[in-house]
C-alpha positions as CSV (number, residue, x, y, z in Angstrom):
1,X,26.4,79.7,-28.2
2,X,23.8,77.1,-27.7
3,X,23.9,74.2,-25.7
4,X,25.4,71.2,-26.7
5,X,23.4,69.3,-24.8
6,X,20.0,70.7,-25.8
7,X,21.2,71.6,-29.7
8,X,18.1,73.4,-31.4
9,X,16.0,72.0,-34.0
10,X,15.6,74.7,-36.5
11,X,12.9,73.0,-38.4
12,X,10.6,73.3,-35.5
13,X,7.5,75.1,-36.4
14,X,4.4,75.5,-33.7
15,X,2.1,75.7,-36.7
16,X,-0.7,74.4,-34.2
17,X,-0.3,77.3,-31.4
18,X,0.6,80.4,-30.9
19,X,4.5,81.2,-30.1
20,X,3.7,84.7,-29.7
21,X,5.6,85.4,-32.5
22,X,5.8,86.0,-36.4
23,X,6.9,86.0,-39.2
24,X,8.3,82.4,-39.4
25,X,10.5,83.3,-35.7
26,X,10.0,80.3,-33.4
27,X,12.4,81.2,-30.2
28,X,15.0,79.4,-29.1
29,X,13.9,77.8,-26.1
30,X,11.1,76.1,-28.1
31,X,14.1,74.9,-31.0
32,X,15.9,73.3,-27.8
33,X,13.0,71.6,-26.3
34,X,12.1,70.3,-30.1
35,X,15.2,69.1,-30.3
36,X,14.6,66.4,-27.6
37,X,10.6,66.4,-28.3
38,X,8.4,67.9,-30.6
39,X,5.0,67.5,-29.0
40,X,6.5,68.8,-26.0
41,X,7.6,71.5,-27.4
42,X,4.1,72.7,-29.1
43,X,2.8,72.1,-25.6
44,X,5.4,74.7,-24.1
45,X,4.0,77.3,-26.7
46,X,0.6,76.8,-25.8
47,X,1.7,76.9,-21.9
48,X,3.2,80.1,-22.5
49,X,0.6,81.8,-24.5
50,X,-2.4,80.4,-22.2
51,X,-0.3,81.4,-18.5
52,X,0.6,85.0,-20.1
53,X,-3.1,85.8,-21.8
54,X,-5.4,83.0,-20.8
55,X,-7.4,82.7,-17.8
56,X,-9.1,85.9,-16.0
57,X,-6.2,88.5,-14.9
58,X,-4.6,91.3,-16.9
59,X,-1.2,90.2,-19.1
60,X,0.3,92.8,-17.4
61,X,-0.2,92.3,-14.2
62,X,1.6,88.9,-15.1
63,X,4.3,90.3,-16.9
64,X,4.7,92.5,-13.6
65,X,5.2,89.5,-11.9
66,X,7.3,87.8,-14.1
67,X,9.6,90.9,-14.9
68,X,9.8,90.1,-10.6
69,X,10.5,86.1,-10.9
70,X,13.0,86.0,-14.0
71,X,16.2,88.3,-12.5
72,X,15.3,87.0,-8.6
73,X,16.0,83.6,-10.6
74,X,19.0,84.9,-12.6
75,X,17.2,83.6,-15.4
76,X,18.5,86.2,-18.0
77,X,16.9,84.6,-21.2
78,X,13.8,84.7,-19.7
79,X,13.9,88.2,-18.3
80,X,14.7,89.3,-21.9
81,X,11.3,87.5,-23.5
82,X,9.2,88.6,-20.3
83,X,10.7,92.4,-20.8
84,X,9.6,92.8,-24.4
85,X,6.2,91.5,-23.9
86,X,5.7,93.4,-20.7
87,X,6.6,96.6,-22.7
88,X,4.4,95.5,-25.7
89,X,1.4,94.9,-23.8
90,X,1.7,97.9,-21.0
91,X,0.1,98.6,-17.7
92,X,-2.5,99.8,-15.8
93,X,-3.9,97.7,-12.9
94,X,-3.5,99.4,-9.8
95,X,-3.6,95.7,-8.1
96,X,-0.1,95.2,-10.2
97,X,2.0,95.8,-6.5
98,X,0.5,93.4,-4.5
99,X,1.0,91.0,-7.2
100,X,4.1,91.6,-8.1
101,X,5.1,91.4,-3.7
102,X,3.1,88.2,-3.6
103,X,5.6,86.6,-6.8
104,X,8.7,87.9,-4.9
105,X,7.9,86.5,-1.6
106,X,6.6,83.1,-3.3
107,X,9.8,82.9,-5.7
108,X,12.5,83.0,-2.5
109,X,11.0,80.5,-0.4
110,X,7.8,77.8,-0.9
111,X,6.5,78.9,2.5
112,X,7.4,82.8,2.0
113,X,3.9,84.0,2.3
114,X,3.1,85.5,5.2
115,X,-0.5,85.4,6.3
116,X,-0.5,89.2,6.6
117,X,0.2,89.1,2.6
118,X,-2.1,86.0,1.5
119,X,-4.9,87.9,3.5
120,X,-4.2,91.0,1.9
121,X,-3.9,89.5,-1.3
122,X,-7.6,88.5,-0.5
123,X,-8.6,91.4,0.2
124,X,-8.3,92.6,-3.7
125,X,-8.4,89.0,-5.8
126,X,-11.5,86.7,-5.4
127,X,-10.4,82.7,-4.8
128,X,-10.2,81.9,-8.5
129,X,-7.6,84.7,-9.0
130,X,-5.7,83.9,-6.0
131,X,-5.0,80.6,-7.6
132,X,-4.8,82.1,-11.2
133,X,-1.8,84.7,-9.0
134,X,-0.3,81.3,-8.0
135,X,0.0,79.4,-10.8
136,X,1.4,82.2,-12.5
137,X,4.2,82.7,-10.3
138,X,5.2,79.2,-10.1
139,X,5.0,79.3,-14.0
140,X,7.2,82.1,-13.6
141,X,9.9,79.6,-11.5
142,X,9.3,77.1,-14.0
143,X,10.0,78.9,-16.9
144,X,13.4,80.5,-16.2
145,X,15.2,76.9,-14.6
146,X,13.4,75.5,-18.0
147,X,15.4,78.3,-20.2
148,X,18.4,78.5,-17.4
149,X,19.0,74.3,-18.0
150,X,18.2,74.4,-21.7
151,X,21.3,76.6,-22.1
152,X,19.7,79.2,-24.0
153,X,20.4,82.9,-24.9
154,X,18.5,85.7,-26.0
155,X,17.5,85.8,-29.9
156,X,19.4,88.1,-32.1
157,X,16.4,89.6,-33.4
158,X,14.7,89.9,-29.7
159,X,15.1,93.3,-29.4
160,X,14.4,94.6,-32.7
161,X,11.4,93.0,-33.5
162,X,7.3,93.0,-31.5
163,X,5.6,90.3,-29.9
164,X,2.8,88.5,-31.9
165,X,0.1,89.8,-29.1
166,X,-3.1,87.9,-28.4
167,X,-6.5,89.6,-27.5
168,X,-6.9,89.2,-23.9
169,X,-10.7,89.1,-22.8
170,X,-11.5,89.5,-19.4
171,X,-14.5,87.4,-18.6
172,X,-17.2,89.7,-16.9
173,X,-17.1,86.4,-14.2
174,X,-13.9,88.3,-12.5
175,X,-15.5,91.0,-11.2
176,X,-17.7,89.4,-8.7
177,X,-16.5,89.3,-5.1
178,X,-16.5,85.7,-5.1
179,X,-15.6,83.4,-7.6
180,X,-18.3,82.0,-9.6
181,X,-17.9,78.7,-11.6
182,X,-17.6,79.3,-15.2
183,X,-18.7,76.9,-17.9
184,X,-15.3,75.5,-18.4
185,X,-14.6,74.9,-14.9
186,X,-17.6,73.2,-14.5
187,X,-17.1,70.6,-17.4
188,X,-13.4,70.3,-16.4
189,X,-14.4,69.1,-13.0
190,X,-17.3,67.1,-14.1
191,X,-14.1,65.4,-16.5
192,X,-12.2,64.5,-13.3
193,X,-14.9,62.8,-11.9
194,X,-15.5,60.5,-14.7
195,X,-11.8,59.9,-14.3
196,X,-12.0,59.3,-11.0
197,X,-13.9,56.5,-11.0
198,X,-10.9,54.5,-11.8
199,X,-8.1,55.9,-9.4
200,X,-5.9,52.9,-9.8
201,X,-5.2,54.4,-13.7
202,X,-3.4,57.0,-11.3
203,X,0.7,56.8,-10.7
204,X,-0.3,58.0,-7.1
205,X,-3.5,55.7,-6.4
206,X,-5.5,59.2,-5.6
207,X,-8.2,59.7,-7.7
208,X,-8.4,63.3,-7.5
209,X,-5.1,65.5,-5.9
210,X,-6.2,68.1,-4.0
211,X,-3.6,70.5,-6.3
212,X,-6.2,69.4,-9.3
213,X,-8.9,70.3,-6.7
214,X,-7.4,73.8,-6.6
215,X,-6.0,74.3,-9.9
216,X,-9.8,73.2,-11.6
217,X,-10.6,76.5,-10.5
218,X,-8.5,78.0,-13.9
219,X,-9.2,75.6,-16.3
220,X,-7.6,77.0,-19.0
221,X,-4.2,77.1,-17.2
222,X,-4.9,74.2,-16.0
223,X,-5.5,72.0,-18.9
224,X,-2.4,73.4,-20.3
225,X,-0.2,72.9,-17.8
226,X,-1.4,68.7,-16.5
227,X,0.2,65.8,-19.2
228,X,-3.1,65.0,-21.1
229,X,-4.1,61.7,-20.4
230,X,-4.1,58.8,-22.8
231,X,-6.8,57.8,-24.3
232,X,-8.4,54.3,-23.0
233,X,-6.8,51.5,-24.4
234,X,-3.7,53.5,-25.6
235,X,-0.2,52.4,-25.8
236,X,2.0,53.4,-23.2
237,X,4.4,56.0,-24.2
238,X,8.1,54.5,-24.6
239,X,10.2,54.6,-21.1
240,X,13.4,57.2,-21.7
241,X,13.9,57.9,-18.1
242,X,12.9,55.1,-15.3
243,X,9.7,56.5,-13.4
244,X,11.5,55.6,-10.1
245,X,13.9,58.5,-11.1
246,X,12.1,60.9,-12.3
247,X,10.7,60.2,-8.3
248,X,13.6,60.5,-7.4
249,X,14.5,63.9,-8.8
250,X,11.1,65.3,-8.1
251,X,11.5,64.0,-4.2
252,X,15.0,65.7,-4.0
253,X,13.5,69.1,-5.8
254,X,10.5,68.7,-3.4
255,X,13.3,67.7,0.0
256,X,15.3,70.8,-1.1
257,X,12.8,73.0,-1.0
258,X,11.4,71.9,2.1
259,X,7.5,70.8,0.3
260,X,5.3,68.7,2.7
261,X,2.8,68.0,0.0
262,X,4.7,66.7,-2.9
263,X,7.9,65.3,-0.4
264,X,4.5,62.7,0.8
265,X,3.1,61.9,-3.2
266,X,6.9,61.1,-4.6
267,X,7.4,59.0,-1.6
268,X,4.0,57.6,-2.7
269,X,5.0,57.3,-5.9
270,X,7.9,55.5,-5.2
271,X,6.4,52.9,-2.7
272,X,4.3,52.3,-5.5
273,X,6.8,51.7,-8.2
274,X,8.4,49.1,-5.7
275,X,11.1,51.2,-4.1
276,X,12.2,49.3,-0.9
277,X,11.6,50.8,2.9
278,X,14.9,50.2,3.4
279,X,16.8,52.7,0.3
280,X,14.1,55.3,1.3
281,X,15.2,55.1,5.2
282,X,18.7,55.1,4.0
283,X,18.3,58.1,1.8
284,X,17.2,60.3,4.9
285,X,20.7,60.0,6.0
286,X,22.8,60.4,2.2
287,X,22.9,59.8,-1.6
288,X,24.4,56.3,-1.2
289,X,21.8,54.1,-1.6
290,X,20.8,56.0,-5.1
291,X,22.0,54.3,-8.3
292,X,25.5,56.2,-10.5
293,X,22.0,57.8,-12.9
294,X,19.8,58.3,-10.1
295,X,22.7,60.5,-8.3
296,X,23.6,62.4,-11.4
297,X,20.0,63.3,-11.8
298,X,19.7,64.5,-8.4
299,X,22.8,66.4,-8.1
300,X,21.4,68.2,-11.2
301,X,18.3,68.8,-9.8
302,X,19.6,70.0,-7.0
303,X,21.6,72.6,-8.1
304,X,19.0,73.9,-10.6
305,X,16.5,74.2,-7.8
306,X,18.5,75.9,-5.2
307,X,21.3,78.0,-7.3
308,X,19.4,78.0,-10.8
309,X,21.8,81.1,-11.8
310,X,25.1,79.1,-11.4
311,X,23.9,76.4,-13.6
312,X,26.6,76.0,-16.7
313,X,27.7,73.7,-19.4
314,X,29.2,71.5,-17.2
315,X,26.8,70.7,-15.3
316,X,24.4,69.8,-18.7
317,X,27.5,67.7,-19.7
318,X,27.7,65.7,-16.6
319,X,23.7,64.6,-16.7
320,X,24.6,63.9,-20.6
321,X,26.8,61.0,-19.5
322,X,24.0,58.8,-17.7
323,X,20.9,60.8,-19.8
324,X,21.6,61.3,-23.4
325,X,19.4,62.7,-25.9
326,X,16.1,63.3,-24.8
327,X,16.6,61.6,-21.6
328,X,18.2,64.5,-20.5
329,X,15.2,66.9,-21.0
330,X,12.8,64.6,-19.1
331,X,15.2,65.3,-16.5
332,X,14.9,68.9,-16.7
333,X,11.5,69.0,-17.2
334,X,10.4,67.2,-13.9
335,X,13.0,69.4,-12.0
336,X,11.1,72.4,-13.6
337,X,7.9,71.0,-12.7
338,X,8.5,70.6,-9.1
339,X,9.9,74.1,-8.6
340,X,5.9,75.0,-9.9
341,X,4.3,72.7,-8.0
342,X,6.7,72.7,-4.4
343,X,5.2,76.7,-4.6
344,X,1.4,75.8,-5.7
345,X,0.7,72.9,-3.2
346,X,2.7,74.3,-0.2
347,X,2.2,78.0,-0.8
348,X,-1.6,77.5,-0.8
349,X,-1.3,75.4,2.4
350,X,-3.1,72.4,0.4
351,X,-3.6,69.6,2.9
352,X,-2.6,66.0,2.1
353,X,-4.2,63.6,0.8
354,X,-4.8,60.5,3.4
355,X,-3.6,58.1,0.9
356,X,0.0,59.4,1.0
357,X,-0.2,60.6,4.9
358,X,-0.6,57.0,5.7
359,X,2.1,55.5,3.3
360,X,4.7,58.3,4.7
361,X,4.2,57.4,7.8
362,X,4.6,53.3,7.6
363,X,7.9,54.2,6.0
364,X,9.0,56.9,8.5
365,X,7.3,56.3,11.3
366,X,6.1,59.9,12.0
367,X,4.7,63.3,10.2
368,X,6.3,65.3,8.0
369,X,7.3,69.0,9.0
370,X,8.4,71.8,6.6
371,X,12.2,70.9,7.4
372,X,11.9,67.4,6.1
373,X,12.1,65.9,9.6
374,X,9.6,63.9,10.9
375,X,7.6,64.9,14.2
């Protein structure tokens, strides 16, 4: 029985990507996030398809990973899609344990890593694929909250029917000891320079995040995972959900899992937008000083975040009352998106960016530790 919340738009038809699948099936958790957007739902397709068979590491070695990430998340919709592919498309590389040790540690804590693993992990993936291991494992955690919140169940036809595979090639750049700079990632970085030159375009003020830094390294993921930007001169897109609580639910996701990089840009981001000293002082200590949405946003969040398996109906229901319609998936979605990039910025170690060190420290008065205390 599908969510009421996030009904499915049977009309939905990725005719511009790849779903991964044929003969006029489009799964469900693409009909639930149509149902709320379209466009975002085409750019979910091409997400999957580019994380499971783009940039330069075997599919299943992935799959491996994910067949890791889905049941530790209790995301049982997703460990059903990421089961049938994994069995289409095989095995075979004798890297796959590491891999699948590295997801595991990664998925139950941000900070999980030890430096015994990430230097082992070194010793058998060059830098690019190190990131390319990274993002796939927080794609991983994204994925299954994403299918856990939408409400979705497995497809009637899921396990009677193949996967529409993609050829994988490997580029002959992965087998170099060190990572060498293909042609993509070179015009990729060369495009965030050109950006760059106006950072104030930026919700942050930083021209270039150092995750960007890092994540240039796999363009193709990359490009499908960032928001697109607008063209120059473009209209704004319409406001569903106030920025300021989308910070909000990204700074509670980011609090809960203990993140010291994004923690510092939504505090950023919400000195920025005009948030007060004052309310963000006063939310060190309890919810109070959030607004009725702004609460019912973070509880959700929350929950989802740390306890993703006993997400439920009632739950979607209650962020229905202050988010309805497609206000609730924009909820969602940034509470999926932080539980990929808490795991990319913090599990790499990437260091902050002065910009937000500085402004998280004239509001707190001190550094921030992986606790969420300041020292």
């Amino acid at each position: 029985m599908p969510s009421i919340v996030f009904p499915l738009d049977g009309s939905f038809t990725p005719a511009s990507v790849d779903s991964l699948e044929a003969a006029g099936r489009v799964p469900y958790f693409l009909q639930a996030t149509a149902g709320a957007s379209p466009e975002a739902a085409a750019r979910l397709a091409k997400l999957v398809r580019v994380v499971l068979f783009g940039g330069t590491l075997p599919a299943s070695l992935k799959l491996a990973m994910g067949s890791q990430i889905t049941p530790q998340c209790q995301a049982r919709y997703a460990q059903a899609h990421v089961q049938r592919l994994a069995k289409a498309v095989g095995g075979g590389d004798p890297r796959t344990a590491l891999a699948v040790r590295y997801a595991a540690d990664l998925t139950r804590d941000i900070h999980g890593v030890s430096d015994e693993t990430f230097n082992l992990v070194n010793t058998r993936f060059n830098d690019a694929q190190v990131i390319e291991l990274t993002m796939v494992t927080c794609f991983f955690n994204y994925f299954s909250r994403l299918t856990i919140g939408l409400g979705v169940t497995p497809e009637p036809w899921l396990a009677s029917t193949a996967p529409q595979l993609p050829r994988q090639d490997i580029s002959e750049l992965t087998v170099a000891r060190v990572a060498l700079a293909s042609d993509a990632e070179l015009a990729m970085a060369a495009a965030l320079l050109e950006r760059a030159k106006n950072p104030a375009s930026s919700s942050l003020g930083i021209a270039i995040p150092n995750s960007q830094r890092a994540m240039v390294r796999v363009p193709d993921i990359h490009d499908a995972w960032m928001t697109p930007p607008r063209p120059a001169g473009s209209p704004a897109p319409p406001v569903i959900v106030p920025r300021t609580t989308l910070l909000q639910v990204s700074l509670a996701v980011s609090q809960a899992n203990g993140c010291r990089y994004c923690v510092l840009h939504q505090v950023q981001g919400l000195r920025r937008q005009g948030v007060e000293i004052g309310k963000l002082l006063a939310l060190e200590k309890s919810d109070s000083a959030l607004s009725p949405d702004e609460k019912a946003a973070v509880d959700f969040a929350r929950k989802l975040t740390k306890t993703p398996g006993a997400l439920n109906e009632a739950d979607r229901l209650a962020l229905q009352k202050s988010f309805p319609g497609p206000a609730a998936f924009e909820v969602l979605h940034q509470t999926c998106r932080f539980a990929f990039m808490n795991r990319f910025t913090d599990g790499l170690r990437l260091p902050s960016e002065d910009e937000a060190v500085k402004t998280y420290r004239e509001v707190y008065g001190g550094n921030f530790s992986e606790k969420g205390k300041k020292n």
